[in-house]
C-alpha positions as MATLAB code, in Angstrom:
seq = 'XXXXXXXXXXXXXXXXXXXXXXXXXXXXXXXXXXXXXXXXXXXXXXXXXXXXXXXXXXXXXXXXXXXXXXXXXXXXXXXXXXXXXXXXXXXXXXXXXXXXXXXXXXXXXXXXXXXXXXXXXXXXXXXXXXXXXXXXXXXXXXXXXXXXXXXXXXXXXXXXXXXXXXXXXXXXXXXXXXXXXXXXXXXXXXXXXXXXXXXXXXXXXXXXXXXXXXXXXXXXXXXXXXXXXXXXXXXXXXXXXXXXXXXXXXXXXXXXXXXXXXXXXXXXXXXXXXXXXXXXXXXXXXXXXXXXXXXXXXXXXXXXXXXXXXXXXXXXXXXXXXXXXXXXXXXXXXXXXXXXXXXXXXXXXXXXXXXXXXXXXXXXXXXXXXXXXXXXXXXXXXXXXXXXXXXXXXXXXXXXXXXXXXXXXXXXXXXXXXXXXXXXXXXXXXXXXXXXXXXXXXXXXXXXXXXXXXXXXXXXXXXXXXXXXXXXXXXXXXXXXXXXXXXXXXXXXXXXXXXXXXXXXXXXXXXXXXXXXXXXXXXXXXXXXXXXX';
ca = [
      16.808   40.384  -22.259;
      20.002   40.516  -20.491;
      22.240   38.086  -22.339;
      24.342   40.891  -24.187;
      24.960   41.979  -20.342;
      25.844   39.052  -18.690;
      28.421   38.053  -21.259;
      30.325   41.424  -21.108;
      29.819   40.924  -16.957;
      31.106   37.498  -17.074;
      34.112   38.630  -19.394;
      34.964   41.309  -17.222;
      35.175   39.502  -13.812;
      36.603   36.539  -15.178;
      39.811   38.312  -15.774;
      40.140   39.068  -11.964;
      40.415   35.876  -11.229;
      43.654   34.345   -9.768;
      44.875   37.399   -8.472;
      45.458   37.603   -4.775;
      45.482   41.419   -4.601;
      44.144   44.082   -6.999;
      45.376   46.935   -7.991;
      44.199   50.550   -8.646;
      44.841   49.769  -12.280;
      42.881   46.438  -12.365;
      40.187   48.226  -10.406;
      39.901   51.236  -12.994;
      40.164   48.785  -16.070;
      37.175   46.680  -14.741;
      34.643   49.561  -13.715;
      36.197   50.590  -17.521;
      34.601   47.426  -19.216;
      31.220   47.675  -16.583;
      30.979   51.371  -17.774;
      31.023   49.918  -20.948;
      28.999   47.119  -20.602;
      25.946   49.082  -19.010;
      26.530   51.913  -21.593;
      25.776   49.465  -24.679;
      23.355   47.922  -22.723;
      21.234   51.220  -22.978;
      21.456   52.149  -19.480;
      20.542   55.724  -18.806;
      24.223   58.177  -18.546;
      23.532   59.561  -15.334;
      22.599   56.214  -13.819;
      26.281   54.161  -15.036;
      27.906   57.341  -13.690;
      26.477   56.864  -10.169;
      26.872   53.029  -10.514;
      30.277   53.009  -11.514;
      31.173   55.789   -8.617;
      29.605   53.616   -6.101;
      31.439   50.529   -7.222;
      35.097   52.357   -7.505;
      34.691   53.771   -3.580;
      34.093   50.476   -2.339;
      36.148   48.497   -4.536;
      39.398   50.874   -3.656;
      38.469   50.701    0.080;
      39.012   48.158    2.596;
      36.572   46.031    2.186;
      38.439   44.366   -1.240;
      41.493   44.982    0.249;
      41.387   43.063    2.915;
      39.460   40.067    1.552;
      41.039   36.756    0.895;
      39.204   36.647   -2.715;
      39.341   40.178   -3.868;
      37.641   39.222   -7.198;
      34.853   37.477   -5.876;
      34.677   40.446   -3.576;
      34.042   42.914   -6.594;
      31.342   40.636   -8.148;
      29.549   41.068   -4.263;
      30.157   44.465   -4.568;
      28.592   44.539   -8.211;
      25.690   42.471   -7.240;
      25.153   44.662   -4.345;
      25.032   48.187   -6.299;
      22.938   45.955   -9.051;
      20.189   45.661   -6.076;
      20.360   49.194   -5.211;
      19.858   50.778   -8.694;
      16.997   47.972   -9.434;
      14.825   49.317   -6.291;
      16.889   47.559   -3.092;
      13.557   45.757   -2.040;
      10.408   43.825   -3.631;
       7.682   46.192   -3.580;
       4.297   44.976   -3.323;
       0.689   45.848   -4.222;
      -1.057   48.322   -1.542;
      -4.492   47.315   -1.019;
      -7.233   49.561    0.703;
      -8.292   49.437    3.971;
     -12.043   49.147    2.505;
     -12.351   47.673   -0.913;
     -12.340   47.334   -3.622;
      -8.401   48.558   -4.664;
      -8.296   50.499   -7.641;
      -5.771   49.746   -9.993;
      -5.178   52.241  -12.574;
      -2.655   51.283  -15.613;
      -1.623   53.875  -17.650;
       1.267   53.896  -20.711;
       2.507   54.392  -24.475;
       0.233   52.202  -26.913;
       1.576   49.200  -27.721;
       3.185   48.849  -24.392;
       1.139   45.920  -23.715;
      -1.337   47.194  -20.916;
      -4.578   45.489  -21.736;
      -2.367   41.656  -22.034;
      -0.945   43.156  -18.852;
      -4.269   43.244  -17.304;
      -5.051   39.964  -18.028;
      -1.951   38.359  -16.464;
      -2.450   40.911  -13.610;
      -6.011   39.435  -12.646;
      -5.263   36.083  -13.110;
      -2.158   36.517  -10.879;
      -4.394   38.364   -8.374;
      -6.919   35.824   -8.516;
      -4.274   32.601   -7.876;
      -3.662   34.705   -4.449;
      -7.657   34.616   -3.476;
      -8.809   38.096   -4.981;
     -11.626   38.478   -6.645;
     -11.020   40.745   -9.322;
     -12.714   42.868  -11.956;
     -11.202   44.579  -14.848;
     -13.225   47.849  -16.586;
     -12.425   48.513  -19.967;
     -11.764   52.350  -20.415;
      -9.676   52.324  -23.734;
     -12.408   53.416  -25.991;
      -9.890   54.322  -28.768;
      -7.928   51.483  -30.022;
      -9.427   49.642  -32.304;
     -10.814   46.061  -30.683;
      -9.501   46.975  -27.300;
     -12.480   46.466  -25.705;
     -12.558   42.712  -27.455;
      -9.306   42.157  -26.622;
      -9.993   42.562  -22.870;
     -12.863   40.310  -22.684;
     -11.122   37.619  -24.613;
      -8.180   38.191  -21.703;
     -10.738   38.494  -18.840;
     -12.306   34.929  -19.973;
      -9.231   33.405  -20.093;
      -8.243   34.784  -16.867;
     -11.543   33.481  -15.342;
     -12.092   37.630  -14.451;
     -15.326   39.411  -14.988;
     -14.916   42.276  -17.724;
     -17.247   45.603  -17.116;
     -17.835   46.731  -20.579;
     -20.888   48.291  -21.220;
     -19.101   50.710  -24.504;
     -18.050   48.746  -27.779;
     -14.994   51.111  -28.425;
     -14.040   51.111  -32.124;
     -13.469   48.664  -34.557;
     -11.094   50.205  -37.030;
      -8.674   53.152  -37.166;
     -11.424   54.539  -39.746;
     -14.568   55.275  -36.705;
     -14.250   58.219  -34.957;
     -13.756   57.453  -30.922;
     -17.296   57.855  -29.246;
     -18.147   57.160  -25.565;
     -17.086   58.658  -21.875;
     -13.869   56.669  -20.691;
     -13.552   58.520  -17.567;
     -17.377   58.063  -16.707;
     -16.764   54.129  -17.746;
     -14.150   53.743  -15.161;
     -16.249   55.751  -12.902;
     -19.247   52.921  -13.107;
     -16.793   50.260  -13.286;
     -15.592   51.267   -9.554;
     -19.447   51.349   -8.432;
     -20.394   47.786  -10.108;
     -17.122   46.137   -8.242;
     -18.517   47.644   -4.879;
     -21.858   46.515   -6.002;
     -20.754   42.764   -6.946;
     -18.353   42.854   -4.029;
     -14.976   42.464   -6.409;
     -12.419   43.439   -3.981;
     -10.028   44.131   -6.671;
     -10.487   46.729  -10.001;
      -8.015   46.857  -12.895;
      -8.908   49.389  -14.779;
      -7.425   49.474  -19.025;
      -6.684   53.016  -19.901;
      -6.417   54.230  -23.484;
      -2.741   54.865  -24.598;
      -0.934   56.802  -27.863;
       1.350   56.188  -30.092;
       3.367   59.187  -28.796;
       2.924   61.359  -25.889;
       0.592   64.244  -26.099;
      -1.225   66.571  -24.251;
      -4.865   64.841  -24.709;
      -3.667   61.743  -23.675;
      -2.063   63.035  -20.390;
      -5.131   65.039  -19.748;
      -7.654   61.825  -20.073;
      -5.820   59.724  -18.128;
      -5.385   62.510  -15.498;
      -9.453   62.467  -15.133;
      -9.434   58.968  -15.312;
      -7.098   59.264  -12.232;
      -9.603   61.774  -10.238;
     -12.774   60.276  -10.662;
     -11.832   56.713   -9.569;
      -9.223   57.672   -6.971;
      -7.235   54.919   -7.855;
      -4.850   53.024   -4.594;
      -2.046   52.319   -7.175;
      -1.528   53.520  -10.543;
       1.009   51.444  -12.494;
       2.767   52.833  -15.691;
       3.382   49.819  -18.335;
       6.709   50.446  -19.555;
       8.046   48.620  -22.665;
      11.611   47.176  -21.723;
      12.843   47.047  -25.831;
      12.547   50.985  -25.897;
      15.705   51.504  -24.999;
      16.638   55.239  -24.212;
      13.146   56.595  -24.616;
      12.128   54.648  -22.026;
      13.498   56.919  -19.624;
      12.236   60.318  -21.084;
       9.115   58.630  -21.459;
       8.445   57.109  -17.685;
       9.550   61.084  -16.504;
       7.014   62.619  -18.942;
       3.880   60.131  -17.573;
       5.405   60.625  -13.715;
       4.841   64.585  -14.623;
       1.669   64.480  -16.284;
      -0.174   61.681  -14.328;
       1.555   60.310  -11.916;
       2.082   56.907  -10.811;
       3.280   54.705   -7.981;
       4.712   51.623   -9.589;
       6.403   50.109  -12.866;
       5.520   47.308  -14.856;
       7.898   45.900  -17.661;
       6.168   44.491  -20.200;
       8.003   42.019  -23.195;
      11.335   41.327  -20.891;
      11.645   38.028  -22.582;
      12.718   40.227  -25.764;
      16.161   40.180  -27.314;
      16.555   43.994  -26.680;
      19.202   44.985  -24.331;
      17.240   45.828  -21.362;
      18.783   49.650  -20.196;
      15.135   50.457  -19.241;
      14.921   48.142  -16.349;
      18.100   49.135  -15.047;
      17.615   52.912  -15.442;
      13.645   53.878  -14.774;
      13.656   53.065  -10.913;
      16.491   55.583  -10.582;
      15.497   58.383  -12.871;
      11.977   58.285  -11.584;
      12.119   56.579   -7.669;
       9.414   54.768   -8.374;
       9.875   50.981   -8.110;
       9.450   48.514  -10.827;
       6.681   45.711   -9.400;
       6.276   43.371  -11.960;
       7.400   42.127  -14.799;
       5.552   40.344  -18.304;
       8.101   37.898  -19.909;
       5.929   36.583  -22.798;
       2.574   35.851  -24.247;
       0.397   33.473  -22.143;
      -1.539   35.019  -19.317;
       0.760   32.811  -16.734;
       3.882   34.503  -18.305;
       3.696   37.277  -15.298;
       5.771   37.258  -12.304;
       6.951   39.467   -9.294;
       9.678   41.664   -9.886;
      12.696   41.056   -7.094;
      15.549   43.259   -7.035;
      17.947   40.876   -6.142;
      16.687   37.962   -8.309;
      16.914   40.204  -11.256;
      20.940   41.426   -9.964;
      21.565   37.369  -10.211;
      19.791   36.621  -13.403;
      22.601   39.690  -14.319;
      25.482   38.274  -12.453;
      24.625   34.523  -14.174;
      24.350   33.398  -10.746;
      20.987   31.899  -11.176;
      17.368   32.282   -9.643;
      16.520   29.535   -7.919;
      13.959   30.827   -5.635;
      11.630   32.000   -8.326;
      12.506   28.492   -9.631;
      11.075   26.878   -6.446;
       7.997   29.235   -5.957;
       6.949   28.414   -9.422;
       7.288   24.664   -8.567;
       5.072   25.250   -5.628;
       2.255   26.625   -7.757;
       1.975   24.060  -10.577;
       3.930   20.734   -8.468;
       0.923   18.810   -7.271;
       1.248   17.974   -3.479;
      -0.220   14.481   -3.303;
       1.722   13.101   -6.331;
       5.242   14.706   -4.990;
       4.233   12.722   -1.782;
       3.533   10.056   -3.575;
       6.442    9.538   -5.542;
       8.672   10.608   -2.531;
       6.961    7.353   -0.088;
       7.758    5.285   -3.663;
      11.434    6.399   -3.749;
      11.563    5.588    0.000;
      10.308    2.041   -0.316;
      12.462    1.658   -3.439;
      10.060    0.293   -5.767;
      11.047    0.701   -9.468;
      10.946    3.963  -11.153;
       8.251    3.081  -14.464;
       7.982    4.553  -17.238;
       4.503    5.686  -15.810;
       6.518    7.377  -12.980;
       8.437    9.602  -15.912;
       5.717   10.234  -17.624;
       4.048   12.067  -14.756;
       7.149   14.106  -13.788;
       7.016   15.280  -17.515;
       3.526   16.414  -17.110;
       4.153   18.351  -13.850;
       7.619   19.903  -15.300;
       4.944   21.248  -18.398;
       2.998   22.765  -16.099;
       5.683   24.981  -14.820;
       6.163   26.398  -18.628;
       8.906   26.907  -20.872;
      11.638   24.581  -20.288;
      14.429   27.051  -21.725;
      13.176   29.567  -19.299;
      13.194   26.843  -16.330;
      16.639   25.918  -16.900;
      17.977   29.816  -17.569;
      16.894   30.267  -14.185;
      19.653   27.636  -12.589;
      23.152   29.299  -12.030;
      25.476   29.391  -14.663;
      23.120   29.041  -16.997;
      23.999   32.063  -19.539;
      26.999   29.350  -20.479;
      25.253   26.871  -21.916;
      22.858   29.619  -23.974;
      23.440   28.201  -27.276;
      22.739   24.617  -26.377;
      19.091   25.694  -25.050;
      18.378   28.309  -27.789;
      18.707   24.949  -29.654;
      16.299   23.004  -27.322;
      13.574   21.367  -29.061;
      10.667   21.780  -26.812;
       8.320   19.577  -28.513;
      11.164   17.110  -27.926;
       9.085   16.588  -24.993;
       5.600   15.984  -26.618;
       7.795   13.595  -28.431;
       8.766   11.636  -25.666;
       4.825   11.656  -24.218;
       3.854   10.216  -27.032;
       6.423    7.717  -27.055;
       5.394    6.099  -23.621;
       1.449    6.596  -24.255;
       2.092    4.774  -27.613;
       2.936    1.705  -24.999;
       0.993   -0.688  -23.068;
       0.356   -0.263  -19.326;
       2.303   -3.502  -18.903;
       5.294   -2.009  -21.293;
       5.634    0.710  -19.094;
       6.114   -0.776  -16.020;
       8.526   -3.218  -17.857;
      10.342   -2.207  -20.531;
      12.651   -5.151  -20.721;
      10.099   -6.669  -22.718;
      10.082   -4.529  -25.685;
      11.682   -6.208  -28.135;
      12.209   -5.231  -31.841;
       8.572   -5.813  -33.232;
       7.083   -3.907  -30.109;
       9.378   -1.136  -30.889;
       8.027   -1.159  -34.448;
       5.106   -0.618  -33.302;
       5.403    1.965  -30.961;
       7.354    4.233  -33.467;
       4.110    3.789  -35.599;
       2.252    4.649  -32.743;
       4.132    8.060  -32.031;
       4.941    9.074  -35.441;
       8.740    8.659  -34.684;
      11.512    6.542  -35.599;
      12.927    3.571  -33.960;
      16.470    4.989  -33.334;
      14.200    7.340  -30.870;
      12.426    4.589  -28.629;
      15.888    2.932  -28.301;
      17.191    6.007  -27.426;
      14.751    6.991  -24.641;
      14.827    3.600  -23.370;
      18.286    3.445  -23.034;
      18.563    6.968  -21.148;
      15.467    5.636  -18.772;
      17.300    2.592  -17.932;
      19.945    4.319  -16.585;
      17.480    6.675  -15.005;
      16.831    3.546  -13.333;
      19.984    2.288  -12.260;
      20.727    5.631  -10.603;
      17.590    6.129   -8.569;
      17.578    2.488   -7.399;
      21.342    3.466   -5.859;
      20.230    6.264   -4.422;
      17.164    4.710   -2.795;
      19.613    2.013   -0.923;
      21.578    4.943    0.272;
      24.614    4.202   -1.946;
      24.536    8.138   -3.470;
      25.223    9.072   -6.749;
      26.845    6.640   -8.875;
      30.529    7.263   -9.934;
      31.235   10.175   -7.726;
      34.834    9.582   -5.476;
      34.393    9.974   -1.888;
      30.993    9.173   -1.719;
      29.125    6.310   -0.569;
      28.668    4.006   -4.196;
      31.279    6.171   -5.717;
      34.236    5.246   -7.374;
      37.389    3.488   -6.829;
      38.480    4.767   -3.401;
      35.316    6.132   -2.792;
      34.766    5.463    1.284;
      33.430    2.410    2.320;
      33.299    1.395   -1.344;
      34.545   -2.178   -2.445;
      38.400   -2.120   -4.009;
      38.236   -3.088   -7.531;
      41.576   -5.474   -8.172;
      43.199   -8.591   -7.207;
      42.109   -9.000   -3.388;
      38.735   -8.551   -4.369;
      36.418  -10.703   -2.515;
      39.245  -12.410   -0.916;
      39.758  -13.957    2.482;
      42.825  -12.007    4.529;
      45.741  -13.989    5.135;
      48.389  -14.433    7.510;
      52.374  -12.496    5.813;
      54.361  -14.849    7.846;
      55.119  -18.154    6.596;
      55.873  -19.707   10.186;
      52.927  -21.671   11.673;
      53.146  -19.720   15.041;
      53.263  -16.646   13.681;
      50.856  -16.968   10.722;
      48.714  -18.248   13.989;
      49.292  -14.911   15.878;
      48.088  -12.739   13.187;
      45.275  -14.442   12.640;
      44.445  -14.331   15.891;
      45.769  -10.148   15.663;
      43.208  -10.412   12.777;
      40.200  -11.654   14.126;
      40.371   -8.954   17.422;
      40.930   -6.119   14.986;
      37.870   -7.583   13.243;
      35.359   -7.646   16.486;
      36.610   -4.358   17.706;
      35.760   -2.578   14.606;
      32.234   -4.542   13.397;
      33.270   -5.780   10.609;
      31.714   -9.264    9.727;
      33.259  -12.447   10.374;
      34.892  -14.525    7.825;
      32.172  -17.354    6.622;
      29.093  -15.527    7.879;
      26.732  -14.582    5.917;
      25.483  -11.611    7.710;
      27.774  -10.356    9.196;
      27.496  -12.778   12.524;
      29.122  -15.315   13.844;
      28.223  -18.673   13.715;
      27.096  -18.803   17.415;
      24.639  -15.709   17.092;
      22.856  -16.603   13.931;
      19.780  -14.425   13.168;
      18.613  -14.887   17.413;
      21.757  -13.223   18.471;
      20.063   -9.830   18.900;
      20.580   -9.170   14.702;
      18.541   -6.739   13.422;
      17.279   -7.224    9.569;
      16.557   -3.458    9.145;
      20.057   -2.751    9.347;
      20.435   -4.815    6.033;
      18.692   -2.243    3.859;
      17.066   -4.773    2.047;
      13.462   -4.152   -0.095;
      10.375   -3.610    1.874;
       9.257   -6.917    3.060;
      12.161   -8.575    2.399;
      12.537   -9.132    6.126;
       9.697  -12.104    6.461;
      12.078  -14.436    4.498;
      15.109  -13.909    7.523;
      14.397  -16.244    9.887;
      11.244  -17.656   11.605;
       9.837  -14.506   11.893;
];
């Protein structure tokens, strides 16, 4: 939604970068190119003019002046004034004192309120609710079906006792507001403490439409009465959110379809022409494709910096406990890594959805846009088909697949060869890495790390003296005696093991001399082969 956004963003501030003071003239030519970046990103006039006014004071004033990085200081400052325009704070449902809550949605058809409701219930249920959803759009042809297909999905109850219409051709017959009235007394009857009630919408605003959905409003008394709002309006989206905040009133904002290509002004403009706060947001089809809307997420998704903590809520949801535990104890005793192993991390990773929209949330991500527009993501199914194609005992070795067994696992998964050599060759050194990292030798290749690189610290020198026993400069028998002697009390005082012994103690010690084995780091019951014990 925001990609046309970020790149003009990115552009912008990456041309402050390197200078160790700005001027007034690079501070009017970037809130220029942020003017024009919001302007063409359909953001509402009034709201870039207060934006870019905000930025400009602060920018000019002391607080870029006097920082050490005055162009990471105006991204801050942008970020900042991002939060404040997009509502400042998450704003949550407000649930009654005595249920059930009524939930009223109201918008423009087509918006996408009755998918909405569906994701809404099913994210309402995930938190322990129990909630019902009343269909009172009488008028749009199969609304009523469409709702009870959503409600079963969602696991929801649906209170439908009206058909609606069928086509555009019947003539709209039943009492919506005397639907949603009943609906409100079945939920207290059933004990639902939740009720989402499906309003009828238009295809333009009208006086009939505001009216219904005004008595819709006083006979249920609804707690909070959310306006669906699609984000790929553009302009109209503010001129429409005023005209429903006139006529009927609401308390919250949903954006529906943010995973569109549109360039996503609405979002940015609607909490300050109305003051109402956006709450959610819908970002594609499925019923899980729902989430909360943060301010200061969103400002980062903006700024490219990333959104990592909707990243690790959503991993908390679908990540299953036991096996994270599970493979976590397995990466602690270092047992292998199977192909078993993968195939479970895949499964959990699926759970979590899209994988484009997993890895747009990690920072930095709007640079590598092309490469995961061009993500395969049945590339996966590919790859769990590959490793279910095998036998339990290939999996846990794969060593032993040689070129028949390959054969036949590419007939298996309906791919070619090249593929399974492929995927074997990236797991093996899947496997090299995590064994390195499980005997606390860190990542592999990185300087100045444990494991690294050459002249990583502690690492082993690669060249000549490799492996070799010190010995003495001097070519005099006394003094090649000396600094041997210089040698071996440099070599007690620091640790280091004696020449000859194998680990690391001198002869006279041996494995009774108060040596410990589990400071070798060696496999889990390695330890009953050192020694008697």
């Amino acid at each position: 939604m925001f990609n046309s956004l970020s790149d003009r963003l990115a552009a912008t501030f990456k041309n402050l970068k390197g200078k160790g003071r700005l001027s007034e003239a690079d501070i009017d030519a970037t809130a220029r190119e942020i003017r024009r970046a919001l302007l063409d990103a359909d953001v509402a006039v009034p709201v870039v003019r207060e934006f870019i006014s905000h930025v400009k004071e602060r920018a000019l004033g002391e607080e870029v002046s006097q920082a050490l990085n005055p162009g990471q200081q105006i991204v801050k400052i942008v970020n900042e004034e991002l939060v404040a325009i997009l509502g400042g704070e998450t704003r949550r449902l407000n649930l009654a004192k005595n249920p059930p809550t009524v939930i009223m949605l109201v918008g423009l058809q087509g918006a996408g309120k009755t998918t909405l409701a569906g994701k809404l219930s099913k994210h309402l249920k995930e938190q322990g609710h129990t909630p019902m959803l009343v269909a009172a759009d009488l008028q749009r042809p199969n609304a009523v079906k469409q709702l009870q297909v959503n409600g079963e999905r969602a696991g929801v109850p649906v209170y439908a006792p009206h058909p609606g219409v069928s086509s555009e051709f019947e003539d709209p017959s039943g009492d919506p507001v005397q639907v949603a009235r009943n609906g409100v007394a079945e939920a207290t009857a059933k004990y639902n403490d939740i009720v989402i009630v499906d309003t009828a919408g238009r295809l333009g605003m009208d006086a009939e439409l505001m009216q219904q959905a005004a008595d819709i409003r006083a006979a249920v008394q609804p707690d909070e009465v959310l306006f669906v709002l699609d984000a790929m309006i553009g302009q109209d989206a503010v001129a429409t959110a005023q005209a429903f905040n006139e006529g009927v009133g609401f308390t919250g904002v949903v954006l529906s379809k943010l995973d569109g290509d549109a360039r996503g002004g609405a979002a940015l403009s609607v909490r300050s022409v109305t003051g109402k706060p956006v709450m959610f947001a819908s970002t594609g089809e499925n019923l899980g494709d729902f989430e909360v809307f943060h301010p200061d997420r969103m400002a980062s998704r903006i700024l490219d910096m990333g959104d990592v903590m909707s990243l690790i809520e959503q991993a908390e949801r679908n990540w299953d406990r036991a096996d994270a535990e599970k493979m976590a104890q397995k990466f602690v005793d270092q047992e292998d890594f199977t192909l078993d192993d993968f195939l479970d991390q895949m499964q959990q990773i699926k759970k979590m959805g899209s994988m484009k929209k997993l890895l747009m949330m990690m920072p930095g991500a709007q640079g590598m846009r092309q490469q995961l527009e061009q993500f395969d993501e049945r590339q996966i199914d590919r790859i769990e088909a590959i490793i279910r194609s095998m036998t339990p005992h290939e999996r846990v070795a794969p060593k032993i697949i040689n070129g028949s067994r390959r054969a036949r696992i590419a007939r298996g998964a309906g791919v070619q060869v090249s593929e399974i050599n492929g995927l074997l060759e990236r797991f093996g050194q899947a496997q090299k890495m995590m064994k390195k990292m499980a005997a606390g030798g860190g990542m592999p290749g990185m300087p100045g790390m444990p494991g690294g690189g050459a002249g990583g610290a502690g690492g082993a020198r690669k060249g000549k003296g490799k492996g070799k026993k010190a010995k003495p400069k001097s070519g005099n028998p006394a003094k090649a005696a000396q600094e041997m002697r210089e040698l071996e009390d440099r070599r007690k005082r620091s640790g280091s093991p004696a020449a000859g012994s194998a680990f690391g103690q001198g002869v006279e010690g041996g494995l009774d001399g108060g040596f410990d084995p589990s400071s070798l780091n060696l496999p889990k019951g390695f330890e009953k082969y050192l020694g008697g014990n």
